[in-house]
C-alpha positions as CSV (number, residue, x, y, z in Angstrom):
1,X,0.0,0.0,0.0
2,X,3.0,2.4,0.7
3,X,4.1,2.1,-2.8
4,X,0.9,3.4,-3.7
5,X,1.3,6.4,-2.2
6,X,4.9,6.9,-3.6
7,X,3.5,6.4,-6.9
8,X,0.6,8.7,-7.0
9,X,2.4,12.1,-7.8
10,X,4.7,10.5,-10.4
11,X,0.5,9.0,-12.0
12,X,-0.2,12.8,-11.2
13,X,2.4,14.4,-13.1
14,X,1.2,12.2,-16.1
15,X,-1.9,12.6,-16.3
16,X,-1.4,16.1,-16.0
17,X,1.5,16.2,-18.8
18,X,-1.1,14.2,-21.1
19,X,-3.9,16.6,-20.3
20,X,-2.0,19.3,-22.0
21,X,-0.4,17.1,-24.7
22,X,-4.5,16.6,-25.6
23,X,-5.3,19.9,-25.2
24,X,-1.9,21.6,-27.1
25,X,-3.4,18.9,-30.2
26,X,-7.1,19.4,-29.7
27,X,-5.7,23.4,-30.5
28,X,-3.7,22.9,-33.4
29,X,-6.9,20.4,-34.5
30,X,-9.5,23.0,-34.4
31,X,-7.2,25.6,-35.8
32,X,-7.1,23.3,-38.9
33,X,-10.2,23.2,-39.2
34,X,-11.1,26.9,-38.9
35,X,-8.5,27.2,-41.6
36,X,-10.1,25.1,-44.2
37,X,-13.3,26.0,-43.4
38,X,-12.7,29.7,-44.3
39,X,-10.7,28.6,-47.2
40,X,-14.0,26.9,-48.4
41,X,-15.9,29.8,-47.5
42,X,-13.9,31.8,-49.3
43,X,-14.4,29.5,-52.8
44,X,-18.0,29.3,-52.0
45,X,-18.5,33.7,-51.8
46,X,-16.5,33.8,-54.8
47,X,-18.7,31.4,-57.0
48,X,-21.8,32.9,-55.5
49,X,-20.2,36.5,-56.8
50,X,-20.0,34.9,-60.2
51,X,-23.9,33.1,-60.1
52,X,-24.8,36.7,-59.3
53,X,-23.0,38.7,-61.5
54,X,-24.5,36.2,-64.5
55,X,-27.9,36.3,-63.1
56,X,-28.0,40.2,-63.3
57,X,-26.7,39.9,-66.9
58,X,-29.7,37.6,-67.8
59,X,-32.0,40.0,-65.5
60,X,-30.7,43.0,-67.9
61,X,-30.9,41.1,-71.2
62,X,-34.2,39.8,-71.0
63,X,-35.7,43.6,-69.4
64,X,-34.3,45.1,-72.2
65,X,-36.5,47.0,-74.0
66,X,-35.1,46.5,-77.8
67,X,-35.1,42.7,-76.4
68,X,-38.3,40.2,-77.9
69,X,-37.6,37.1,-75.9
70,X,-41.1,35.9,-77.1
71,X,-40.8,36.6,-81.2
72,X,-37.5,34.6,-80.9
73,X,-38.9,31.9,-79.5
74,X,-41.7,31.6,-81.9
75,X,-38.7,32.0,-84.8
76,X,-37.0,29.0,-83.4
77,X,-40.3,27.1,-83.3
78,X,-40.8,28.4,-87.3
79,X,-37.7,27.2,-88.4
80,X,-38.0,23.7,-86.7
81,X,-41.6,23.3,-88.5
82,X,-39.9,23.5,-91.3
83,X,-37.0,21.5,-90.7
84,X,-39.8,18.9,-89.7
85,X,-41.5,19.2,-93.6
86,X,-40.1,17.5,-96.2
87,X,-37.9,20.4,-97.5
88,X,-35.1,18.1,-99.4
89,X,-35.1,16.0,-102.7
90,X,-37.8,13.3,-102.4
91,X,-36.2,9.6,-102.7
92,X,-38.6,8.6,-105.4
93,X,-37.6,10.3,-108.3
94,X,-38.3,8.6,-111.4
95,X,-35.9,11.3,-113.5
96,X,-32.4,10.6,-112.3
97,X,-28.9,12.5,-112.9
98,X,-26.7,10.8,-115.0
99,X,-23.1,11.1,-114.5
């Protein structure tokens, strides 16, 4: 039992020299992590800049005045009805190019 007693300040001394050894790593962890975090942040403000910035260009193109977002449109829907028509050579021909 004396032993016991001899031994508890050298058990006390190392517990307390691994309670700052956690502590001292526990910092340096959540200083990482702080770190990349505002890194990240940082990426994710800068892409959100750009969204925005290409937002307000499509907000300022499609208020524009001189801008018909509607007769273009219908133009693209013309020009695929005729694509869809048969606009080309019909395959039976009974007159044929000779060569």
């Amino acid at each position: 039992m004396e032993w016991m007693i001899g031994f508890a300040p050298f058990l006390m001394v190392m517990f307390i020299v691994w309670t700052v050894s956690r502590s001292k790593l526990e910092s340096k962890r959540i200083s990482a992590t702080a770190t990349e975090t505002a890194e990240k942040a940082a990426q994710y403000s800068s892409r959100v800049q750009q969204l925005e910035d290409r937002v307000r260009v499509l907000e300022r193109i499609v208020t524009d005045r001189g801008y018909d977002v509607a007769t273009q449109i219908e133009a693209l829907r013309d020009s695929r009805a005729v694509e869809g028509h048969d606009a080309g050579v019909p395959l039976d021909m009974t007159r044929k190019e000779k060569v």
